[in-house]
C-alpha positions in Angstrom: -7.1 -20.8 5.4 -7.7 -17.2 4.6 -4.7 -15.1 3.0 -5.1 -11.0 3.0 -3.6 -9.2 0.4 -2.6 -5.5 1.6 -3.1 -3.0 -1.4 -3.8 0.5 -0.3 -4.7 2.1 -3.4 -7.0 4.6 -4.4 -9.9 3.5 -6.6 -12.9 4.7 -8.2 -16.4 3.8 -7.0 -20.5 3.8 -8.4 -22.0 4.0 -5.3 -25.4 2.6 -4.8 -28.0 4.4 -2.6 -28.8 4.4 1.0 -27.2 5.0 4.0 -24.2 4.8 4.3 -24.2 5.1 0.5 -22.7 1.6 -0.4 -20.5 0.7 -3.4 -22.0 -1.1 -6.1 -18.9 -1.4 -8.6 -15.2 -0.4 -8.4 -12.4 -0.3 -10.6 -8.9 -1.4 -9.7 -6.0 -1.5 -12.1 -8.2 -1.5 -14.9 -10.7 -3.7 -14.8 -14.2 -3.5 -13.0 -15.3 -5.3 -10.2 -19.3 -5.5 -9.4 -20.0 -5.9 -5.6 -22.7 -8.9 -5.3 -22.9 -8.4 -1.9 -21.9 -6.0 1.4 -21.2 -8.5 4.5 -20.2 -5.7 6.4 -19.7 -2.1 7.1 -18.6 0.2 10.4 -17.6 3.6 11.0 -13.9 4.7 12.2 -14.2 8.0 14.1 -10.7 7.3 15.4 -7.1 9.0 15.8 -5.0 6.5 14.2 -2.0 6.0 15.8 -1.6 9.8 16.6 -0.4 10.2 20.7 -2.8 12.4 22.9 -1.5 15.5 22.6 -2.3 15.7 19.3 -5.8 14.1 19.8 -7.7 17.3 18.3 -11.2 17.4 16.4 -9.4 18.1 12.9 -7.1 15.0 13.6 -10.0 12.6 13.6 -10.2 10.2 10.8 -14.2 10.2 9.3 -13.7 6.4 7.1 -16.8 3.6 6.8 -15.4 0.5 6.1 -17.0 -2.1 4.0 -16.5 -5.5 3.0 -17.8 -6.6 0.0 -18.0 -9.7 -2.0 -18.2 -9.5 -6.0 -19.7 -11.4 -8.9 -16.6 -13.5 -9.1 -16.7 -14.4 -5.4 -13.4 -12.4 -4.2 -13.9 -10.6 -1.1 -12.6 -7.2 -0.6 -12.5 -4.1 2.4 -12.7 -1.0 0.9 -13.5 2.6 3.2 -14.6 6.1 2.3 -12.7 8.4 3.6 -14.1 11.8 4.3 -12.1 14.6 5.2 -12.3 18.7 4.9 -15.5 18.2 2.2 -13.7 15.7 0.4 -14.6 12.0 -0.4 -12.3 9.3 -1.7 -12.2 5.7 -1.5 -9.6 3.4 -1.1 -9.4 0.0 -1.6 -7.5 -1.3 1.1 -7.3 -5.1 1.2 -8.4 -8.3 -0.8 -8.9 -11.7 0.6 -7.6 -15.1 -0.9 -9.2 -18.1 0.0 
């Protein structure tokens, strides 16, 4: 059975090349973590939880979401999170087997 870990932190990324441009290390609370492996990625255009009135072009979220497996063999869903000309990634989650 699969556990998920909900972290929701900010984290810094060297992205490889390509599109989208995938990550190819990231560090978390200090130490590094180099991504063997992307097993998958998608694009969230969505509104969140936001109701419909307030549904609006500048509301929408612009995140790709990947999951990744690293050299140690932890699996991990990190996104990109575009917004207003800005870029930041978050790493959102981290799988226990």
């Amino acid at each position: 059975m699969t556990a998920r870990e909900f972290i929701s932190e900010r984290i810094e990324v060297e992205e490889g090349e390509g599109t989208p441009l995938k990550p190819k290390s990231f560090r978390w609370r200090g130490a590094e973590y180099r991504v063997k492996d992307v097993i998958e990625f998608r694009h969230d255009y969505g509104f969140g939880g936001l109701p419909a009135h307030a549904r609006t072009w500048r509301t929408r979220r612009h995140r790709t979401w990947f999951t990744v497996v690293t050299e140690e063999s932890e699996i991990f869903t990190l996104y990109l999170e575009r917004s207003g000309g800005r870029r930041a990634w978050h790493l959102y989650s981290r799988d226990k087997i």
